[in-house]
N, C-alpha and C positions, 0 to 999 in steps of 0.2 A: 377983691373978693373973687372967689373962682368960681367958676362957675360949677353945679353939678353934672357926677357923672354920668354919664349914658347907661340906663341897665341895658344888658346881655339878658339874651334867655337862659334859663338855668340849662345847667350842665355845659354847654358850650364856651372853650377858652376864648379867650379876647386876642392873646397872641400866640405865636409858636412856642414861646417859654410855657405858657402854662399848658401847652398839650402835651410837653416835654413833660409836667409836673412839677414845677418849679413854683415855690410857695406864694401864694397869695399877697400882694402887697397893696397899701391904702394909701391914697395919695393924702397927706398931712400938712396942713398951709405952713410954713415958718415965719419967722419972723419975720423976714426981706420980705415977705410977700408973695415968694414964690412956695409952689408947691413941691414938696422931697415926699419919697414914695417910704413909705414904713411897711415892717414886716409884721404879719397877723402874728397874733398872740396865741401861742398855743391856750387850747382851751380847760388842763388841769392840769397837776403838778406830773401826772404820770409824762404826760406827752413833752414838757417841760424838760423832764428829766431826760428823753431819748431822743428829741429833736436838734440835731444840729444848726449849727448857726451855716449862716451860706459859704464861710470861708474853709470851714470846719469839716463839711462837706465835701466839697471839692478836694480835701488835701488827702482825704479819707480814700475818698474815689481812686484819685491817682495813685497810694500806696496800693490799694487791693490792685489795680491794674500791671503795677508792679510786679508784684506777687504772681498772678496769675501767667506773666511774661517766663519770670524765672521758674514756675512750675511746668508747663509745658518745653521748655528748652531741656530742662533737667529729666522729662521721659516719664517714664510711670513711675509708679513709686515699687519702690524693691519688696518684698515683704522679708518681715525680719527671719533672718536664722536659725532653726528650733535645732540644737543641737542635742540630741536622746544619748545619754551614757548607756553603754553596752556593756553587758556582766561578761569578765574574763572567760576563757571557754581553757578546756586540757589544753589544745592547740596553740594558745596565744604561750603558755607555760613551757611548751616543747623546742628545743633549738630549733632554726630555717631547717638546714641541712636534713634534721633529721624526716621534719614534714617533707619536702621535697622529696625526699626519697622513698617516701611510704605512698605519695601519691606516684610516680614513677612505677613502683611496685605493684600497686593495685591497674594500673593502665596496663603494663605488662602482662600481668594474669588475665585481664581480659582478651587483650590482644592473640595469647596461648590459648585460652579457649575456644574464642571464634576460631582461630588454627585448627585446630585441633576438631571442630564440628566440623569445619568444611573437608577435612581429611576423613572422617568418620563416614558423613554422608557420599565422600566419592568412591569407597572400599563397598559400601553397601549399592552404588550404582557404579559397578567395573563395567557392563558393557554398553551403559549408556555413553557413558564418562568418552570411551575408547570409539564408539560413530560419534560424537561429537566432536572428539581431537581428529580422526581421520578426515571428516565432511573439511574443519576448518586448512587442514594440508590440503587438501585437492583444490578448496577455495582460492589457497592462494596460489597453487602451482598454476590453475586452470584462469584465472581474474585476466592476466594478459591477453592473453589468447580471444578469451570470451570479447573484449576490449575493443579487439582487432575485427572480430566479426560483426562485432555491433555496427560499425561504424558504415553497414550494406546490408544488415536485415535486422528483423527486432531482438529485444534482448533475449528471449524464450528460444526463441532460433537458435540463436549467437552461441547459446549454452549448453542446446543439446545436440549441435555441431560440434561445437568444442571438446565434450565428453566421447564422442566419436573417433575422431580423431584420434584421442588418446587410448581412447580401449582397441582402436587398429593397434597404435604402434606398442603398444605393449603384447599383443596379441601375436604382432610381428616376429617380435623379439624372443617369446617364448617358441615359436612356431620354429626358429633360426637353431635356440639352441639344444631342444627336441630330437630334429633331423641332424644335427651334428654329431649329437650323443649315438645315437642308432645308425650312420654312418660309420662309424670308426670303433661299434659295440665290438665288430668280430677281431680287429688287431688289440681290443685293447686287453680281452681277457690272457692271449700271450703274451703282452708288455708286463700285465699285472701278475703273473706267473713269474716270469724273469725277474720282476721287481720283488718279489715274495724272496726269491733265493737270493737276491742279491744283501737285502736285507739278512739272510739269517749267517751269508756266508760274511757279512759286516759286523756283526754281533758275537761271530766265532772266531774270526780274522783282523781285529779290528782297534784299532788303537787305545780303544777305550780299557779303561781296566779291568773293567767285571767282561768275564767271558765268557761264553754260552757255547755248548756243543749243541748240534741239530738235533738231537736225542731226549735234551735238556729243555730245549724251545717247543717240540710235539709234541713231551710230556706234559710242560705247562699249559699247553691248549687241550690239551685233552683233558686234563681237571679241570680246567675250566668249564669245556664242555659238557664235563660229567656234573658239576653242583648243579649250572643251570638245567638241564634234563630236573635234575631233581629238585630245583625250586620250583618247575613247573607242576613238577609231579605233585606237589607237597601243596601248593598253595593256587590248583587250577580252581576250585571254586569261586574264591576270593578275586582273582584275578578276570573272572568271566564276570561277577558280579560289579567289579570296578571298572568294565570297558562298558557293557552293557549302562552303566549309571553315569559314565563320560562319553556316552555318545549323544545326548544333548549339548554338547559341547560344539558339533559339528550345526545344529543348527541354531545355539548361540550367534557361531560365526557368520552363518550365512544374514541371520535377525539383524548384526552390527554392521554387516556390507550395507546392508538395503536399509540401514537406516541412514550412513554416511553419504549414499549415492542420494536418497530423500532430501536430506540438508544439504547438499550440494549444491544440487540443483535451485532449491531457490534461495539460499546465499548468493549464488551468481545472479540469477535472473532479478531478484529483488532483494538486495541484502541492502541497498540504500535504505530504501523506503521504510523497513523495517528497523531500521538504526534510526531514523528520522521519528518514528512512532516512539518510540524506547525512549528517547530524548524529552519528546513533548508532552511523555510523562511523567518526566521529573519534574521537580520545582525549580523555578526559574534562574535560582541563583546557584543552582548545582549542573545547567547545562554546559558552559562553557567549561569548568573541569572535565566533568567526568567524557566529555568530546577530547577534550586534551589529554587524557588519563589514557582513555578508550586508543586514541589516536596514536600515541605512541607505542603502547603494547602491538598493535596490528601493525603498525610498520617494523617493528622489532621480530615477532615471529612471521610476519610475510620474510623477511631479511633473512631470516633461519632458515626457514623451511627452502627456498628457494636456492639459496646458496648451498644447502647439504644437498640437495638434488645434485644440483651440478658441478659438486665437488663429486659426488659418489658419481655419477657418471663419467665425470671424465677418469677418475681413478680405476674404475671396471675397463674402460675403453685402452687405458695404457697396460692396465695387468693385462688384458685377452691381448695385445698387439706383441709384449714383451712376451708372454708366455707360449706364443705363436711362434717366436723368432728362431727360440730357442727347441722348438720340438716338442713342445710340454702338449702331450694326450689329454684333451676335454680342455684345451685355451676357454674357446667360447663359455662354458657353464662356470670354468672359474674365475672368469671374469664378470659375471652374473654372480656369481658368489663374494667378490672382493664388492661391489654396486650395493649389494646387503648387507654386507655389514659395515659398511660406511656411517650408515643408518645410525648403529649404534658405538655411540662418544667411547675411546678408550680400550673398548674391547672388540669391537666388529672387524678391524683392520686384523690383528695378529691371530685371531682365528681366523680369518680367511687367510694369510699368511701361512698357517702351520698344515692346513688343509694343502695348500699347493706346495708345501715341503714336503710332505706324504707322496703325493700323486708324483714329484718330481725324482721323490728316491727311488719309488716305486717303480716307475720307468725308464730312467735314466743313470740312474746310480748316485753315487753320496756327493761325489764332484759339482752333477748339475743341482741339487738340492741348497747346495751354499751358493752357485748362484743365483736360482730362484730367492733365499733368502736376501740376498744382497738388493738383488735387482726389487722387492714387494718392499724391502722397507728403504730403500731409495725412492722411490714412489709416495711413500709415507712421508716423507721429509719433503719432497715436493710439494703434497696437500698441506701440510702444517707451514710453512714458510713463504709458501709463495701463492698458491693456491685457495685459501681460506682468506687470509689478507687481503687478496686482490679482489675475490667475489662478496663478500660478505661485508669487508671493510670494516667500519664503526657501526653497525646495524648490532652486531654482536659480539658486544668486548668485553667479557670475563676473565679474572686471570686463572689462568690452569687452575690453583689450589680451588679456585671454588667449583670449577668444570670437577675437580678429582673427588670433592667433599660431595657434591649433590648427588653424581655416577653413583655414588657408596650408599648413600641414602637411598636412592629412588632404587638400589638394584635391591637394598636387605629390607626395605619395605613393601614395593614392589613388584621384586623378579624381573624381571626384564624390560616389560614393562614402564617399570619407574626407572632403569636405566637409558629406555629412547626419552620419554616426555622431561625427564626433571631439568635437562639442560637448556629447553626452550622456555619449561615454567620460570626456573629462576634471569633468564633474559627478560619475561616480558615484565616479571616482578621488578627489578630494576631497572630497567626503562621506564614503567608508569611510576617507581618512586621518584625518581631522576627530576622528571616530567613537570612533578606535583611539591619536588622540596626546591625552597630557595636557600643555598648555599654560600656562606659567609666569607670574607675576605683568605683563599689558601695562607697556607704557610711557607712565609719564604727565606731561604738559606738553609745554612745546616743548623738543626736541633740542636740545642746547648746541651750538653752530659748532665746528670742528675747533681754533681757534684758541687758547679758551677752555677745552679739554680737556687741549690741550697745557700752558697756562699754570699748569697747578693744581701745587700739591705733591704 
């Protein structure tokens, strides 16, 4: 007989199992005598129905533990794919090609128009436009120099040293070729007398075919003389009222000096710092280009400007030495004169060439005139082959055809004007595209004929 169980206080388990929650069980005498533990009865049919047995349980447990394994290895759960049908549009109905091209076309047009504002707004601001291209030439001729100074007093210093300096030696220069002019004023007006007749006795005497008697030549100057008298006569109102209305012209120019020397000045003394602000207010993801963009262009027209300096310089320096050599009256001023027009791409050289073919026949007769000629455009062929190649180098590599197509543009746009700037613009333009395009595997060998393209499979 066994003996009675012990009660427990209520709520408190007897062992580990039942604080685990592990069902109730009664201990049931058997047959042998001994005691086997039985499982409580659930107490209606509901609990019956949803109470597992103990083995039942357990098997349960470990599939969901399963499950829960293979859920977490396998990550979150995806959500499904909501795939929206989209109604055809014209575009989806039109060939590639042709969309492609119509967007092309509309990128283009814009492209021309922005052109085309920025061109509009710099005609309406010509003498802004022009102290701001002069301030950025000085910038770059004077940067060196300012550089060298810095490096023993402050930048402010360093800058309006620098500017000194160069308004000496220019001042030098004109001071030189002034007094050589009025030096050699009183031989030169009987040179230019002798050259006058040398000239008409060339025109009368003279191999060419059309001939002129002196009779012939006085009387053409003298109608000449006689219309202008009387276009003066005819049209002095007109002409007083358009000097009087371009004489703010002269204080344009002086407003465009003092604006360049303005910008000059703190371009050099703080053009960093100022580029450093400009930057820090762009967005973050546009600073590294547009420094790379920026950075090229400026080394491309520092490269220009710097090197036509000192191509036109040394080209003034060998015309006044060559035209010294030879006897040529006013060397010094035409060699000041070949220094300006260096200036300008194409045509600066052969007028200042035809100028000292003049002065040379004028004084010396037709013989030194072909060598003036020979000798300025031997000089020319030095600056183009040897000279610009060696200064300027890859700063500035156009090929002619486009140096000839911009010259044409910038001078029937322009005036003169656009014949100095347009050869620097279209350099710095392509440098910052250069710069900013990444460029695809070249082409290599020779090009197959059309012929031969066609015939392939």
């Amino acid at each position: 007989m066994t003996s009675p169980r012990n009660p427990t206080p209520h709520g408190a388990p007897d062992t580990p199992d039942d604080a685990a929650g592990t069902p109730d069980v009664t201990a049931v005498p058997s047959a042998a005598g001994t005691t086997a533990p039985m499982t409580e009865e659930p107490h209606d049919l509901a609990d019956r129905g949803r109470a597992p047995t103990g083995g039942a349980a357990q098997a349960e447990g470990a599939q969901e533990a399963v499950e829960a394994e293979k859920t977490a290895a396998a990550g979150p759960a995806t959500p499904p794919t909501v795939v929206v049908a989209s109604r055809p549009t014209i575009l989806d109905a039109l060939p590639h090609w042709l969309v492609r091209g119509g967007i092309a076309a509309w990128l283009g047009l814009g492209l021309l128009i922005i052109i085309s504002l920025v061109f509009f707004a710099t005609f309406k601001l010509v003498p802004v436009v022009v102290g701001l291209f002069i301030a950025l030439v000085f910038t770059t001729l004077l940067q060196p120099l300012v550089t060298l100074f810095a490096r023993v007093m402050p930048r402010y210093a360093a800058t309006f040293l620098a500017l000194g300096v160069t308004v000496g030696v220019v001042a030098s220069l004109m001071f030189y070729v002034i007094t050589s002019v009025t030096d050699q004023w009183s031989s030169l007006a009987d040179q230019f007398n002798t050259g006058i007749d040398t000239i008409v006795n060339f025109l009368e005497h003279g191999p060419l075919p059309l001939h002129l008697t002196e009779d012939q030549i006085f009387a053409q100057v003298h109608s000449l003389v006689v219309k202008g008298q009387e276009y003066l006569r005819t049209n002095a109102p007109t002409l007083v009222s358009e000097a009087l209305a371009n004489a703010g012209a002269v204080v344009d120019v002086f407003a465009v000096l003092a604006l360049a020397l303005f910008c000059t000045i703190f371009f050099l003394a703080s053009g960093g710092r100022m580029w450093r602000w400009f930057l820090n207010e762009l967005p973050a993801h546009l600073r590294e280009p547009v420094h790379r963009a920026a950075g090229a262009g400026w080394y491309t027209f520092a490269g220009y400007a710097r090197g036509t300096v000192l191509v036109a310089a040394t080209d003034g320096i060998m015309a006044g030495i060559f035209l010294q050599l030879i006897g040529i009256p006013l060397a010094a001023p035409l060699g000041v004169l070949v220094f300006i027009g260096a200036f300008i791409p194409l045509l600066g050289a052969p007028a200042a060439m035809a100028v000292a073919m003049i002065v040379a026949l004028a004084s010396k007769g037709f013989l030194t005139m072909i060598i003036v000629c020979l000798g300025v455009a031997g000089i020319g062929q030095i600056e183009g082959h040897i000279l610009q190649p060696l200064i300027m180098g890859k700063q500035v590599s156009l090929h002619p055809v486009v140096v000839i197509i911009g010259v044409a543009v910038g001078t029937y746009s322009a005036g003169l004007l656009g014949a100095v700037i347009a050869v620097p613009l279209i350099s710095v333009a392509w440098s910052v595209y250069s710069e900013l395009h990444v460029k695809d595997a070249p082409v290599i060998g020779e090009l197959p004929a059309y012929s031969e393209i066609r015939t392939k499979p």
